[in-house]
N, C-alpha and C positions, 0 to 999 in steps of 0.2 A: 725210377719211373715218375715219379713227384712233379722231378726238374723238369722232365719234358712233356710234361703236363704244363706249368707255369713258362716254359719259353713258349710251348706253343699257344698259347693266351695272351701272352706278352705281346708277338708275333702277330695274332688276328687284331691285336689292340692298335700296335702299329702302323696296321693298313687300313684301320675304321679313323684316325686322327687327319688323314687328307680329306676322305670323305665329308668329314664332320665340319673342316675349315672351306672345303666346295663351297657345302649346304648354306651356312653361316652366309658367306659370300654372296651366294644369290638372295638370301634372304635380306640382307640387308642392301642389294642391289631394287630388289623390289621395293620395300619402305622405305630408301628416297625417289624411286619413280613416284609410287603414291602418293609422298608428300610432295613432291613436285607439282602434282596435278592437283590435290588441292589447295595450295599456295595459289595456282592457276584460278579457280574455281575462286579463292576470295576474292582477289585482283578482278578480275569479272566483275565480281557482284558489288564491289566499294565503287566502279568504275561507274556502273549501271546506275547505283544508287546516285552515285551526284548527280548525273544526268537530269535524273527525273529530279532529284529534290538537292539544290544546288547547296541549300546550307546544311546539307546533312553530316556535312564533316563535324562540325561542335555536336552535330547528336549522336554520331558515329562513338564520340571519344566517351561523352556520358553516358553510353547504353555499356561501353567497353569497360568500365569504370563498374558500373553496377553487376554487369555478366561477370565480371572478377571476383568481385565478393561474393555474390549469391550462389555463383555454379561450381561445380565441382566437375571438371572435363573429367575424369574416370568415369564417373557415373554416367555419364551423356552414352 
């Protein structure tokens, strides 16, 4: 009685491992649309930025330079 205890576990395990690679799948279908749009969203705003302040690119890289040291993106 054991054995067919552990096939049938075995068995429900075997049909939760398609599920589980779906899930995975859209999951990571979703976080590259989101990074896509905010990729999008920087591009915007570097674009915007020249615009209005044409040498903002040398300030762009030393603000980039300094946000690297100081910040910590997990914590953000």
């Amino acid at each position: 009685m054991r054995e067919r205890e552990i096939q049938k576990q075995f068995k429900a395990l075997q049909q939760e491992i398609p599920l589980a690679g779906k899930d995975l799948e859209a999951l990571r279908r979703d976080q590259r649309a989101l990074m896509d749009g905010l990729r999008l969203e920087v591009e915007a705003l570097r674009r915007c930025l020249k615009r209005l302040h044409p040498d903002s690119v040398e300030c762009l890289a030393e603000v980039r330079a300094e946000v690297i040291q100081e910040i910590d993106p997990e914590a953000l």
